[in-house]
N, C-alpha and C positions, 0 to 999 in steps of 0.2 A: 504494500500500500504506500503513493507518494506522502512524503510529509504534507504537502500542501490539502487543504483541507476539502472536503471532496465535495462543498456545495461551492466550491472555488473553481473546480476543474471546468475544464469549456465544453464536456460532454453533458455535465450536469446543469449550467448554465443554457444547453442548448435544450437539454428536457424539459427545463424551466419554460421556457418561453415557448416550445411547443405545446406541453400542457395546455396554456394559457387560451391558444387555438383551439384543440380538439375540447377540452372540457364542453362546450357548449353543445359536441354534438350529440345526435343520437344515434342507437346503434342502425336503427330504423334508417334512418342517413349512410351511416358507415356500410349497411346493408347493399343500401342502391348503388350506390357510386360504386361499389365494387363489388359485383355481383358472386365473382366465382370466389370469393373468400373463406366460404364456408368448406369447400373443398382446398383450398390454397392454405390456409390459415391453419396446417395440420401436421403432426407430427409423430413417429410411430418408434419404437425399441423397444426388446426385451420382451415383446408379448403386451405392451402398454399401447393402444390407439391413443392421441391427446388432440381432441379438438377445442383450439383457442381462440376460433373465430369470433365468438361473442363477449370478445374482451374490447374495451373501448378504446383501440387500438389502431394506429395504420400501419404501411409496410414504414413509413419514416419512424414512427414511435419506437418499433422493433429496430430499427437500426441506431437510431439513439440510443437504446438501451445496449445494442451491442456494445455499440462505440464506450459506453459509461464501462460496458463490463472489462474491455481492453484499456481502457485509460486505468483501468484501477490492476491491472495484470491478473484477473483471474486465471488466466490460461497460464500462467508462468506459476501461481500460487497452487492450483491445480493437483501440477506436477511434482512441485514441491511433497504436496499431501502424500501421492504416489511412489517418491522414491525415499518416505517416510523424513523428513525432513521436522527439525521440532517447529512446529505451526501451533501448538501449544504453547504462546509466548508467555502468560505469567505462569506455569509449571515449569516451562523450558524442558518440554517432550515431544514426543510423535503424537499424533492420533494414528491407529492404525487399522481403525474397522474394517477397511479393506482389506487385508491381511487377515480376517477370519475366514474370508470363504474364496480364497485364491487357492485355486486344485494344488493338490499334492507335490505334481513335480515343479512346480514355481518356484520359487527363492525371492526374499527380500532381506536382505541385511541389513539391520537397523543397530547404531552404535556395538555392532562385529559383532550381531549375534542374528544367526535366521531363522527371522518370528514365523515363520510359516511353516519351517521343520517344528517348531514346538508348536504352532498353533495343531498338527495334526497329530502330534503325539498325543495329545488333548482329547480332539475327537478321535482318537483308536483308544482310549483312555472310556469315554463315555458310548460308545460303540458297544464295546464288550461288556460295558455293564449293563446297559440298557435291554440286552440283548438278553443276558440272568436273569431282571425283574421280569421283563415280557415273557418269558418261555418258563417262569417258576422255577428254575432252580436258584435265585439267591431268596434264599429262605428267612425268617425271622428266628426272633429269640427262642420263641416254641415251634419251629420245625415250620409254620405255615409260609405261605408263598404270601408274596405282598399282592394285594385290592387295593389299598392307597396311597397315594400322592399324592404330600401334602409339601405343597412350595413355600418359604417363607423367606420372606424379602422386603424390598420397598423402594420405592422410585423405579431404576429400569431393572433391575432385580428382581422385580413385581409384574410393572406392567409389560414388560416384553414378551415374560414367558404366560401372563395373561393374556394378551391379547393373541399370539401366536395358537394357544391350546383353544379359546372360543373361534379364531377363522378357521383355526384347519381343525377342527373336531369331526366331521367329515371322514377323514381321515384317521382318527384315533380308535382306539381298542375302546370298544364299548364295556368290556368287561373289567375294566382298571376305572376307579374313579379319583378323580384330579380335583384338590382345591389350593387353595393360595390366602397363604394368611399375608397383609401387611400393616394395619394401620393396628398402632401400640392401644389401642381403648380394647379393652378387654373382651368384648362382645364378638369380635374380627375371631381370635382365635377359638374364644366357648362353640361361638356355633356352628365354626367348622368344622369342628372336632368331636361334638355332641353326639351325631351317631355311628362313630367311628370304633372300631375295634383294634386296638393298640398291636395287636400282635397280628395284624394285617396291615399293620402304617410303614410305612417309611414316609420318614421327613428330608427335605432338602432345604439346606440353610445355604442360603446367600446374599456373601458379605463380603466385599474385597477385602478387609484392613480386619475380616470378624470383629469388629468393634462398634458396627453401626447400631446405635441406643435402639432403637424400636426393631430390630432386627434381633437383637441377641435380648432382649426383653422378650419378645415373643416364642425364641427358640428355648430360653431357660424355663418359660413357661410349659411350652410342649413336651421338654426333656421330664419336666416334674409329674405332667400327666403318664409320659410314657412310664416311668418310675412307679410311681403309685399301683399299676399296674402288675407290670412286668420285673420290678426289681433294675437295680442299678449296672446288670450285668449286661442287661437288653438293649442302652444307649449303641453300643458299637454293631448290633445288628439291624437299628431301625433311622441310623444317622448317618446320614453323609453333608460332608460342604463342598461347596464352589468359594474359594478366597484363596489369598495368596500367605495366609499367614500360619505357617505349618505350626509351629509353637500355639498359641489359643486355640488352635481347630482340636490338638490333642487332648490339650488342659480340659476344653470341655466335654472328651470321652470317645470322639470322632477316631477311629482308626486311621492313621496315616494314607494308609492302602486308599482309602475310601475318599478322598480329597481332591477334589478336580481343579488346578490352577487357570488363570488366569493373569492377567498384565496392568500393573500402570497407562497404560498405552491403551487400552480400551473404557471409556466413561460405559458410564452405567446406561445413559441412555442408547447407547449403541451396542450393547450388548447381548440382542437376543440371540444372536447367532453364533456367540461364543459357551463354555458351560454351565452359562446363566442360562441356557436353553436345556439344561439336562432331562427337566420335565416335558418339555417338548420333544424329546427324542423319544423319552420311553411311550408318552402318548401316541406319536404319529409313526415310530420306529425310527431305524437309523437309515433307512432308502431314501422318504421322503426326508428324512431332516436333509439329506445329504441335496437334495431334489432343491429343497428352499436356500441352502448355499450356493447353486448352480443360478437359480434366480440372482440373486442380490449381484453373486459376481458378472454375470452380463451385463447389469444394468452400468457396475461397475468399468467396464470394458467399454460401455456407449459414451458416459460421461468422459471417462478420460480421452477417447478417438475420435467424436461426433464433433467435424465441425457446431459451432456455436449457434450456427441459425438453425442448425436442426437436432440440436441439443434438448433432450426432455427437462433434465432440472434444470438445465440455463432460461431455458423461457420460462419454465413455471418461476424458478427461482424472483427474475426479472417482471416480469409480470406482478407480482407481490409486492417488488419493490415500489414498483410504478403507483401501487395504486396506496400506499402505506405512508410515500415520503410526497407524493405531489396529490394525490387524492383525500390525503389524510384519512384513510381507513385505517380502521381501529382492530377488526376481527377479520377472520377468514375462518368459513364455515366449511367443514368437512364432511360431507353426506353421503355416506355408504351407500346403496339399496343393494344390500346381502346382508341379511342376518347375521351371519357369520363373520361381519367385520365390526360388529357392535361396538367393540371396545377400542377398535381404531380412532375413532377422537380421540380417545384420552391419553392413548399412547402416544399419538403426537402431540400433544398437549405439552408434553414434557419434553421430546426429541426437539423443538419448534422453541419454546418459551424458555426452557432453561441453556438453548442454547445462542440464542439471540435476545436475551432478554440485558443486555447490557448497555452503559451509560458510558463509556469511556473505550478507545479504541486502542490497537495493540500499541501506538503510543506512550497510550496515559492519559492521550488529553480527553477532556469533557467532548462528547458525540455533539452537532450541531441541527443535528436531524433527529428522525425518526427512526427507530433499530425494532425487531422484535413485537408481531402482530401478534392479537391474542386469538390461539387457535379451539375450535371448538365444535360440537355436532351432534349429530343423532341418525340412526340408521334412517332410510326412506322406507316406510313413506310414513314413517310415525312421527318426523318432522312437518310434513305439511300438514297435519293437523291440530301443531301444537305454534312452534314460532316461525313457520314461514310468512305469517299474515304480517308480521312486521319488515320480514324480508320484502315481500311484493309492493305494501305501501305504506311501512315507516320510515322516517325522515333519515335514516341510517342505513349508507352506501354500506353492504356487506356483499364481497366476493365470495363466489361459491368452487369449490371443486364435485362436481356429481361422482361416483364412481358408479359403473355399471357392468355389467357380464352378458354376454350375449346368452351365453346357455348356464340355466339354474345347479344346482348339483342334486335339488331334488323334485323331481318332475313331477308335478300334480295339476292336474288341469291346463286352467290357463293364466295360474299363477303368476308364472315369470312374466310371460304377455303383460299382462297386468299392471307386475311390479313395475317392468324395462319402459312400459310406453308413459308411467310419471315422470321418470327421467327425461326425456324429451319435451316432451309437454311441458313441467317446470323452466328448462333451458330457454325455450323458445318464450314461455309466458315473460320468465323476467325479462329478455331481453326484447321484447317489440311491444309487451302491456297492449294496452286497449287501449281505442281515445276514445273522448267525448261524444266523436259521431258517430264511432266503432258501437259504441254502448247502444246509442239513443236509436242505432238500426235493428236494434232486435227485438225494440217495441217495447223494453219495459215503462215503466212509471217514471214520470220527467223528474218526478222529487228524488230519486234515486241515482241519478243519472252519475251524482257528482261520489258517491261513496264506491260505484262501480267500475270509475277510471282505474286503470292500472297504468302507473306512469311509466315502466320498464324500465330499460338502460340499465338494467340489473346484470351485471358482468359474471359469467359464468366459466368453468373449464370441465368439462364432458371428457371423463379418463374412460375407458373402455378398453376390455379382456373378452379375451373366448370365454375363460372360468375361471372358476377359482380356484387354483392349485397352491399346492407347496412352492413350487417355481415363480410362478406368478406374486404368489405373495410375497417373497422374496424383492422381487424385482422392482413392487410399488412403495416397497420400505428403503430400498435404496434409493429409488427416486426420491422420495423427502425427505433423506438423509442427505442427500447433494444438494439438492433443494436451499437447505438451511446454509450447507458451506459455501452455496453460489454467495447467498446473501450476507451472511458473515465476512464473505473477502470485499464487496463492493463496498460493504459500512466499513471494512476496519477493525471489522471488533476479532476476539477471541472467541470462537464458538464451543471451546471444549474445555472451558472452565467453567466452576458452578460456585462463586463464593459467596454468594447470598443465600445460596442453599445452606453453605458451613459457617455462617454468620448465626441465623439462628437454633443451629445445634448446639453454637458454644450457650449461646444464652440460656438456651433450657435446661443445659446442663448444671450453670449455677443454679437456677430456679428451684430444680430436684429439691435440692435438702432443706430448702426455707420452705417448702408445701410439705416436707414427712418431719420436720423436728418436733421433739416433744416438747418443747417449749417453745413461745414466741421468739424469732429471730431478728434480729435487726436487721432491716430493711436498708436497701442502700440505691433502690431505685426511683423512678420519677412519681410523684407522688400518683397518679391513677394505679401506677402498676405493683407498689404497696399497698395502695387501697385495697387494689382485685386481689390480692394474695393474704389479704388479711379479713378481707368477709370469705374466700374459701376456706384459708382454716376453721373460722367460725363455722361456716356452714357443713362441711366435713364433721367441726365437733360436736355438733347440737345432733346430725344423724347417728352416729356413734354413739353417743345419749339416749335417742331414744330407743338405738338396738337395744339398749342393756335393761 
């Protein structure tokens, strides 16, 4: 990134002042004038179709935006990422997510050591275990073969291998059941755990540093359940970890053997496809896991070789840009219509928000723009019956990404028909709405006329798949994984640092022991947050009271 500041650059200066032009049109306009866009305006990799025609966009907008992304050297930063370079400027590391699903005979040497020979020691590590729990012979304390999988995590520790085991379930052993504990309130693990049979569990703790507080809170919790059971001999047949920290994995009773590592070099939010996915192997086996590495790396492969104008995450990337730093949009709304992607918002929630969510650029200095849209969703079509009505005609410009499948993976009627022609339907509504005289020719009521208009110019991107595979899912998690680094490199910022996140783990750490001392403690915070900390002792005491 140049020093010079990027709303300085003469690409940026040139978006400026073309904004200024296109904002007035509509798409309705953009339409006519350029008829064959809707076929022109497209772009395809990895199993991904991307129609971006209904973005408020010309062919100049898109070359503005090129030209912003080459003044800022994405293409040089790019490759940087690629030949593992530290692009982690305040760690001063690699990221190397790429590097989890680069086939076997590859090589990358990263500070003289080759992460992809370990990344697949790894999976030949999680392979052959997966391959025990699934076929029944790693057995439990009492001889029985494990029925469940129980994931224990938080942040991408959680939601990766959540969202991974609800899209490809399809694909999983119906006869293993999978949950996932992670959020530290008590209720997350009881009622997972409720009608569980201990000597049918196995747990998975995942923790890079095993030190994560609401992580090792919930696994000492679960170790006590399995104990009360089973006795304290049972830990080392119904435990395994994913972390790097051999020392604590033992202490807590984990057999060495049983330890699946991992790297500095991979954030959590990028992590499903490393043995933060162990749960997901044994769910879907070790083919298809292998199938969803093959995905991620094409897409992989597109982004670093595709020219830029027909680049999937450079345009979606830019596209975002466009509409967040001159549009001033605030969210970008993520809308599955597949079931089976339900928990895909939230998963990028994280992948998106904790990775651009930053005020200062690899500099140091203060951001003068806008970084980091807030991302968010709901499967189709149970969004449009909940908050699209503010999509279509509230005062808030919100860009959509549709996702769609050509063919269902469960055939029933005319379901998918159904489902697939709201996706178009939606696309088309936001983007042309109804007019005044659109309305008033179909005969309704003239008082009505004016709550009927639909203004349009609602900017959409129409992602479409054959189906939905292990492969394929693969390939659309890479895509907004590029996605993020496109935008990361044009702002400047650091995309693989999370210190707001570790800002308030420190503070709640102090907080701990002033909420469990037995005596009042002195307080040394701002007065509301001594106030709140001193009617919860009260009110903690007076329930305590009335148990007794």
């Amino acid at each position: 990134m140049p020093e010079i500041s990027l709303r300085h650059l003469a690409s940026w200066k040139a978006l400026q002042s073309h904004y200024e032009e296109i904002a007035p049109l509509h798409l309705r306009d953009l339409f006519a004038q350029d008829p064959d866009r809707g076929e022109r305006l497209t772009a395809e990799a990895a199993g991904i179709y991307l129609d971006f025609s209904k973005h408020r966009v010309t062919d100049k907008t898109l070359q503005l935006l090129f030209d912003l992304a080459r003044e800022t050297d994405l293409e040089e930063r790019r490759e940087q990422m690629f030949q593992g370079a530290h692009i982690n400027v305040s760690e001063n590391r690699a990221d190397l997510g790429i590097a989890l699903r680069m086939p076997k005979e590859s090589s990358l040497v990263v500070d003289g050591v080759d992460v992809v020979r370990e990344v697949h020691q790894v999976l030949d590590q999680m392979t052959e275990f997966s391959d025990r729990v699934r076929s029944g012979t790693w057995r439990g304390h009492t001889g029985l073969a494990i029925k469940n999988v129980v994931n224990i995590g938080i942040g991408g520790s959680d939601l990766g291998p959540v969202m991974a085991y609800e899209a490809l379930r399809y694909y999983a052993r119906r006869d293993l059941n999978f949950r996932f504990i992670s959020n530290v309130d008590a209720t997350d693990l009881v009622e997972a755990l409720r009608d569980l049979d201990a000597a049918e569990t196995l747990f998975i703790v995942c923790s890079k540093t095993f030190g994560t507080l609401e992580t090792l809170t919930n696994a000492h919790s679960a170790r006590d359940w399995l104990v009360g059971q089973l006795g304290k001999d049972a830990v080392a047949k119904h435990f395994v970890a994913v972390s790097t920290d051999v020392a604590r994995v033992c202490e807590f009773g984990i057999d060495r053997e049983n330890m699946f590592g991992f790297w500095d070099w991979v954030g959590g939010r990028y992590s499903m496809d490393s043995a933060i996915g162990l749960s997901t192997m044994i769910a879907i086996g070790p083919e298809h896991f292998t199938e969803m590495l093959a995905g991620f790396h094409e897409m992989d492969v597109h982004f670093r070789t595709a020219p830029i104008e027909k680049n999937l995450p450079v345009i979606m990337g830019l596209l975002g840009l466009w509409y967040r730093d001159f549009f001033a949009c605030q969210t970008v709304g993520v809308m599955p219509y597949d079931q089976y992607l339900r928990r895909l918002p939230a998963y990028l929630q994280q992948l998106t928000m904790e990775s651009n969510g930053k005020r200062v650029t690899n500099n140091g200095k203060p951001v003068e723009y806008e970084t980091g849209a807030i991302y968010w969703g709901e499967p189709g079509t149970n969004g449009q019956h909940s908050f699209y009505q503010l999509i279509h005609q509230g005062t808030t410009l919100i860009p959509l990404d549709l996702i769609v499948f050509a063919r269902g993976l469960n055939v029933l009627g005319d379901h998918h028909d159904i489902l697939s022609s709201n996706v178009f339907a939606q696309a088309e509504a936001l983007a042309f709405g109804t007019t005044e005289n659109e309305v008033r020719a179909e005969g309704v009521a003239e008082q009505t006329i004016p709550f009927r208009v639909m203004e349009g110019n609602r900017p959409t991107s129409v992602i479409m798949a054959e189906m939905l595979t292990p492969r394929l899912l693969g390939s659309l998690v890479a895509l907004y994984e590029h996605l993020v680094f496109v935008q990361g490199s044009v702002w400047g910022i650091d995309s693989f640092d999370q210190w707001g996140v570790e800002y308030g783990k420190v503070l709640a750490v102090k907080i701990i022991p002033e909420l469990t001392a037995d005596t009042d403690p002195e307080l040394s915070h701002d007065l509301s947050t001594n106030t709140l900390i001193r009617r919860y002792r009260r009110l903690k005491r007076d329930e305590a009271g009335h148990g007794n």
